[in-house]
C-alpha distance (Angstrom), angle and dihedral (degrees) to the residues before:
residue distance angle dihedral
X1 . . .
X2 3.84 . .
X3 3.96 111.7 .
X4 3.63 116.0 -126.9
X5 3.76 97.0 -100.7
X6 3.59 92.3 52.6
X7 3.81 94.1 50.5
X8 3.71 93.1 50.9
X9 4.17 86.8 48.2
X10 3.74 87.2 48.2
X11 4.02 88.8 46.7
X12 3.54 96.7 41.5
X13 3.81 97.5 51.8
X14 3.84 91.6 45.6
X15 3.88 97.3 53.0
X16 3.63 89.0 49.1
X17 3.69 86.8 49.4
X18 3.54 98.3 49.8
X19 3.91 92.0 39.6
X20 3.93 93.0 57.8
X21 3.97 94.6 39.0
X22 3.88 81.0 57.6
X23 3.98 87.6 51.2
X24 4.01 93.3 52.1
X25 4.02 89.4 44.8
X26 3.40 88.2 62.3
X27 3.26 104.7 42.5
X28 3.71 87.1 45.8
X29 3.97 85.0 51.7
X30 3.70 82.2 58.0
X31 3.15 101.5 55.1
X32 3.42 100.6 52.0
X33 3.88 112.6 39.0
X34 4.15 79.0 67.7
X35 3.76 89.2 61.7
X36 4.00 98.5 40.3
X37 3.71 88.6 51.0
X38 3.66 89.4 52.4
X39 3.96 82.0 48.1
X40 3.21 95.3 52.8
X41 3.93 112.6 34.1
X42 3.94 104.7 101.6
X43 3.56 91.2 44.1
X44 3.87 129.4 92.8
X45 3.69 101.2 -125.8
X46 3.81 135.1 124.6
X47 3.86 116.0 -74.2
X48 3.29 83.9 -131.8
X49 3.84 96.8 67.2
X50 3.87 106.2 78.5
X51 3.87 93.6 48.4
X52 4.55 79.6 47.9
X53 3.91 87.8 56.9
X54 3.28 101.0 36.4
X55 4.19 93.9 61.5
X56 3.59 85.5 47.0
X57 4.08 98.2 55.3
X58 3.64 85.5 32.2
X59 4.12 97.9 80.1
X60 4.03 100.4 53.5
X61 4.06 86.7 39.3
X62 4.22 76.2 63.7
X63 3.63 93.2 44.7
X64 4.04 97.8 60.2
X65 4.20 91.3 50.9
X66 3.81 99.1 42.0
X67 3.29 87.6 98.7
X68 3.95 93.3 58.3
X69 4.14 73.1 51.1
X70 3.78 102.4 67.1
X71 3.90 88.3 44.4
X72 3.72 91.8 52.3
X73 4.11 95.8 41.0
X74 3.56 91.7 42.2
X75 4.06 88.9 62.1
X76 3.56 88.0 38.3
X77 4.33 93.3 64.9
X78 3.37 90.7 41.5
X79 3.47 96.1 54.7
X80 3.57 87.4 52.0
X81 4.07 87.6 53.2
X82 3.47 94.2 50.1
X83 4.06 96.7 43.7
X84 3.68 92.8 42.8
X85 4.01 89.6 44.0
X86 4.16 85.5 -137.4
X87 4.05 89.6 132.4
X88 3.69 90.4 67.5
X89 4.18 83.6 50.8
X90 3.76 85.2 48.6
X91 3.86 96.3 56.7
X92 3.81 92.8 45.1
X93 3.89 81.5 63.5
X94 3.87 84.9 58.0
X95 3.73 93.6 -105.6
X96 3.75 105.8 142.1
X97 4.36 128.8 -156.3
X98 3.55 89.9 -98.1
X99 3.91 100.7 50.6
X100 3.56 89.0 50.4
X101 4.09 94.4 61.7
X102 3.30 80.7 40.7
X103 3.54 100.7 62.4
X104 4.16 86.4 45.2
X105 3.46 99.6 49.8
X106 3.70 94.7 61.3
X107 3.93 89.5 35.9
X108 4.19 73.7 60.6
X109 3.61 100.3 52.1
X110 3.99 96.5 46.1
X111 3.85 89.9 52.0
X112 3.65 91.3 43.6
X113 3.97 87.2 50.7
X114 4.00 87.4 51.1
X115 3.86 93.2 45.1
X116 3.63 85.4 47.8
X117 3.97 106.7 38.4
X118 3.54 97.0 36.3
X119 4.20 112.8 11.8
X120 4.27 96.1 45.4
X121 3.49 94.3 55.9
X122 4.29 94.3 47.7
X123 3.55 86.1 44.6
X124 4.03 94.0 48.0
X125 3.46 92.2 47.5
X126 4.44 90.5 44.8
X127 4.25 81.3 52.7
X128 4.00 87.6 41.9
X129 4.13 87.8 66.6
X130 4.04 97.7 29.1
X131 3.32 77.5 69.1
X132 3.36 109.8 39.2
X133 3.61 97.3 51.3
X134 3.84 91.6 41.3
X135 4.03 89.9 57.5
X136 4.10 88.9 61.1
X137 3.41 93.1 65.9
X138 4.28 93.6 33.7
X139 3.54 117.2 95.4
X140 3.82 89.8 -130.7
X141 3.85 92.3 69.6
X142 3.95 87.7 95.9
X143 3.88 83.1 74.0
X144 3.50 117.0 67.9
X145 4.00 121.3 166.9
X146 3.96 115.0 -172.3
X147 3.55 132.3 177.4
X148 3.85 118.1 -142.4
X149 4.15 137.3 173.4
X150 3.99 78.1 -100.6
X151 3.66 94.3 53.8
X152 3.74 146.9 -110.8
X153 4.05 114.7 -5.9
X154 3.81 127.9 -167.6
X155 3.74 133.9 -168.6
X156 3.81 116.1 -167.6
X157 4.01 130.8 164.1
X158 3.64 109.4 -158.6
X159 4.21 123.9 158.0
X160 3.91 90.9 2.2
X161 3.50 91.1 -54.4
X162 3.77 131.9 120.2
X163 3.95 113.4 -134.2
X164 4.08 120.2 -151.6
X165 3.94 111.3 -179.9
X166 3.95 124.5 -179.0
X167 4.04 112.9 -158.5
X168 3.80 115.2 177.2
X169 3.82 93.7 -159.2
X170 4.16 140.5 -17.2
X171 3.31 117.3 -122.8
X172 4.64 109.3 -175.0
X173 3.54 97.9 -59.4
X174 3.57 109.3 -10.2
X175 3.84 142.4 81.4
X176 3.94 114.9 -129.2
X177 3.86 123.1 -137.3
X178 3.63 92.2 -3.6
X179 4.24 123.6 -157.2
X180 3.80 116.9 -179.5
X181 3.55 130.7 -164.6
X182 3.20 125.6 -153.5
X183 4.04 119.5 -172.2
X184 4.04 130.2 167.0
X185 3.99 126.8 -129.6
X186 4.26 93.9 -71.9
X187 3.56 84.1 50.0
X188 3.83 91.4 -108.4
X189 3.67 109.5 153.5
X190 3.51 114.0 -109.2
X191 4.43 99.4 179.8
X192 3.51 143.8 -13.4
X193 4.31 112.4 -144.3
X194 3.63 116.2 -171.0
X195 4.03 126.5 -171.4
X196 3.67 135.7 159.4
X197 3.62 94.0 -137.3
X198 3.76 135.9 32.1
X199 3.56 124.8 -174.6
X200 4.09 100.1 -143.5
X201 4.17 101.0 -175.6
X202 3.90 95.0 123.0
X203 3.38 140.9 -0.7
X204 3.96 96.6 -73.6
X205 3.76 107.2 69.9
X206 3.46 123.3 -152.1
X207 3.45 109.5 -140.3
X208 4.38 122.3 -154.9
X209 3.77 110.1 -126.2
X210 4.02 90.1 -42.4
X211 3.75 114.5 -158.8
X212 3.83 107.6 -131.5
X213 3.95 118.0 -161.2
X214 3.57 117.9 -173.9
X215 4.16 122.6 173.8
X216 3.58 87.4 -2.6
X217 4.00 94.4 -55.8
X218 3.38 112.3 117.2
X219 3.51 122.8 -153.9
X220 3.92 130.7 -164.6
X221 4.18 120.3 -147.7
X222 4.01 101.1 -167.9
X223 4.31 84.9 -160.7
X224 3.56 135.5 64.2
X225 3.81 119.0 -66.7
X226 3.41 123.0 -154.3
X227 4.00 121.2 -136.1
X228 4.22 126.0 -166.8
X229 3.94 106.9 -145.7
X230 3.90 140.6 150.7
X231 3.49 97.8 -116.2
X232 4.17 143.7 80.3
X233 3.23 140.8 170.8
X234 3.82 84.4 -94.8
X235 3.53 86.2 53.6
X236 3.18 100.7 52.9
X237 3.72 100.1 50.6
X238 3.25 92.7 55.2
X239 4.01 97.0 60.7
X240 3.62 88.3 53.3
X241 3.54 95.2 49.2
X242 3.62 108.7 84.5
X243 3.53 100.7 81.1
X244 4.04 93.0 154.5
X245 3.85 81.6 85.5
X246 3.76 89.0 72.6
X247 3.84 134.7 77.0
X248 4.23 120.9 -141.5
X249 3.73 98.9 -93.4
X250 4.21 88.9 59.8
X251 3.53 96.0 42.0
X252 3.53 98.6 63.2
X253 3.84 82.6 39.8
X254 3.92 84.7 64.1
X255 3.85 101.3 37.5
X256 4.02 82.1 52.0
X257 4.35 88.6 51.8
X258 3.82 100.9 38.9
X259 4.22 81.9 46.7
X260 4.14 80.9 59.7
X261 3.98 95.7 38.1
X262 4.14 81.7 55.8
X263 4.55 77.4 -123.1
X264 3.76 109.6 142.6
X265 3.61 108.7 -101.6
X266 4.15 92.3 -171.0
X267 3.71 92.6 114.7
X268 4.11 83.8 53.8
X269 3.43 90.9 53.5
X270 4.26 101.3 43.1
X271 3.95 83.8 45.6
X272 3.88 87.2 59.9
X273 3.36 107.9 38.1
X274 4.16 87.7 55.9
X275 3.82 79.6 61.5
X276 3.27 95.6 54.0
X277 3.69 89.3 45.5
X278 3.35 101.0 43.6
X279 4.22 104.0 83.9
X280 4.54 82.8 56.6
X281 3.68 89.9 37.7
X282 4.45 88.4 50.6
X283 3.92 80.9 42.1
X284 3.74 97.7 51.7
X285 3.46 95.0 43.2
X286 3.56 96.0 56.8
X287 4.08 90.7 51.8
X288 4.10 90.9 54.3
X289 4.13 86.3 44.3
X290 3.79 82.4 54.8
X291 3.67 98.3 50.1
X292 3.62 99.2 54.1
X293 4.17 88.5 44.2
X294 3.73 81.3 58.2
X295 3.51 96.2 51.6
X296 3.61 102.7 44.1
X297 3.74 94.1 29.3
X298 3.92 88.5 118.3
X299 3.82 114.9 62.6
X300 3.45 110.5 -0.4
X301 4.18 124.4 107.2
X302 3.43 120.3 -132.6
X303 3.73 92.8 -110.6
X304 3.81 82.1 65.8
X305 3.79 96.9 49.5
X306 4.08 88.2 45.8
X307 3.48 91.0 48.2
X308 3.91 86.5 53.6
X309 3.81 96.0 47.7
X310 3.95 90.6 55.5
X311 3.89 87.2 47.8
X312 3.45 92.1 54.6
X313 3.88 96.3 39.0
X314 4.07 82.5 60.6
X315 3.66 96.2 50.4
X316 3.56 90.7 51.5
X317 3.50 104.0 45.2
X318 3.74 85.8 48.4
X319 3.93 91.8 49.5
X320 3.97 85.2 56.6
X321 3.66 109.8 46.5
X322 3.95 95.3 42.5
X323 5.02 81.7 51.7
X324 3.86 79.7 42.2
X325 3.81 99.7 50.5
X326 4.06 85.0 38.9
X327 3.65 82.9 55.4
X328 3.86 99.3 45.0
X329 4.11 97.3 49.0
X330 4.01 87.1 43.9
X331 3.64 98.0 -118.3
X332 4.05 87.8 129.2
X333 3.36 130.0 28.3
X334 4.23 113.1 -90.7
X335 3.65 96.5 -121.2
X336 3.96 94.6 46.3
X337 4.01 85.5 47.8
X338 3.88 89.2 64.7
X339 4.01 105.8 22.2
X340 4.10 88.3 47.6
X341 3.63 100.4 73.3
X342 3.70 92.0 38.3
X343 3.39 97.6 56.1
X344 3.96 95.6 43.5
X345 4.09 89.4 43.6
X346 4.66 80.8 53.8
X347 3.50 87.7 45.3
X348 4.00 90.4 68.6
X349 3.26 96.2 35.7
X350 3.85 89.3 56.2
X351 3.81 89.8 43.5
X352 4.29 84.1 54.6
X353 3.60 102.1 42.4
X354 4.18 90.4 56.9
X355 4.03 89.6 61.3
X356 4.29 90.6 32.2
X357 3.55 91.2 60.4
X358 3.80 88.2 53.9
X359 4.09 96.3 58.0
């Protein structure tokens, strides 16, 4: 059973976290209603609409800066500690520096199991139908990229013509064992091209020797053939990319189908193993938010210590993205790209917790 000091730690840090994860929501709400009204203004919707998508993207918005959260309402309680003088009541009940952060770092790790477990995938699945009902009304919903157990499937209009291509895999710049179909407005189908290799690098392919059958007469051109669509490889990376917009269950679903397209599922695989990071990476956090609270506990105001936590937050989030991009072009291996930081961000916060524990 928890003793009464370590419930009202426990309750204490939790309010405050709760309380300033409200505060970012709504700021975050802020934000974006401005842009979803300028979404939305020349067309004939509900007024209701923008404020409708804007709670939906809202939630995994919150997800990517909780961790700027824990820093933030871990120098929030101990301000209270400090102002209140309760952590000098705490130690005369024999609770020392070091069992205190103790005590919040695995607060830390069972809320970042819960935001993980249980919030990610209801926020994933909130992004999953911002964005689907936001690409009916986009002018991008002509192009449609899906990946299947049969392979890679494209839907282009281009020149009042509707575009269905078949890839089995990609392979750098090129579509494997190509099959393009190409219908008019009534849907009527107008030609089917096959190749067995497509280079995809802009937005006129270059087909190998494509076999062209139209009217059930097939014709064979033994050169390259050159073919005017919406999409490169660009292009096509950038459909697949928002993977926020997908809970854990469907990501490995997608790592396992890009695997069989021969499409590079590294971005799959970084986005997951941050998840699987994240409860130690809330955890750690809170122990280096600790040590500076400790260390400048004395004379600094909160506007100081705030100030401090959004310094930090930058640093960090910097630190991450320029691992993560590492990770994503393949300059460093995946798991160093996400475990690196990490471990340098514990290193300090060991190196700070053998001098805390001595004050």
């Amino acid at each position: 059973m928890f003793k009464t000091y370590q419930k009202y730690i426990i309750r204490s840090f939790i309010n405050k976290f709760i309380t300033i994860s409200l505060i970012f929501f709504s700021l975050t709400v802020v934000l974006s209603i401005l842009e979803e009204i300028s979404f939305f203004k020349d067309l004939n919707v509900n007024f209701l609409y923008p404020y409708f998508l804007t709670f939906l993207g809202a939630p995994i918005t919150l997800f990517e800066i909780f961790p700027f959260i824990f820093l933030i309402s871990t120098q929030f309680l101990f301000y209270d500690l400090f102002k209140k003088e309760e952590l000098n009541l705490l130690k005369s009940n024999g609770l020392s520096n070091l069992k205190i952060i103790k005590i919040l770092f695995f607060t830390s790790i069972v809320i970042g199991i819960f935001t993980v477990v249980i919030y990610y995938n209801t926020a994933s699945k909130l992004k999953f139908f911002y964005t689907d009902i936001k690409n009916t009304f986009s002018n991008d919903n002509k192009y449609l990229a899906v990946v299947t157990d049969s392979g890679l499937w494209l839907k282009d209009e281009i020149n009042n013509e509707t575009i269905i291509v078949k890839a089995n895999y990609i392979k750098e710049n090129f579509l494997i064992s190509v099959i393009i179909n190409k219908f008019d407005n009534n849907f009527n189908l107008i030609n089917t091209i096959q190749s067995e290799k497509v280079n995809i690098d802009n937005k006129k392919w270059i087909l190998d020797d494509p076999l062209i059958t139209n009217n059930n007469i097939s014709k064979k051109f033994n050169d390259k053939f050159e073919f005017e669509t919406n999409f490169d490889k660009q292009k096509i990376n950038n459909l697949f990319s928002n993977i926020s917009t997908l809970n854990i269950i469907e990501l490995f679903d997608l790592k396992r189908d890009y695997q069989k397209l021969g499409y590079s599922s590294d971005e799959i695989t970084i986005h997951l193993l941050k998840l699987f990071s994240t409860p130690f990476f809330y955890g750690v956090l809170t122990i280096l938010s600790s040590i500076i609270m400790f260390r400048f506990k004395k004379d600094k105001s909160l506007l100081f210590h705030v100030l401090l936590g959004i310094l930090m937050s930058v640093i960090i989030y910097y630190i991450n993205f320029m691992f993560s991009s590492l990770g994503n072009s393949g300059k460093i291996p995946i798991v160093t790209s996400i475990f690196l930081p990490i471990l340098f961000i514990s290193l300090i916060s060991i190196i700070g917790l053998i001098s805390i524990n001595e004050k």
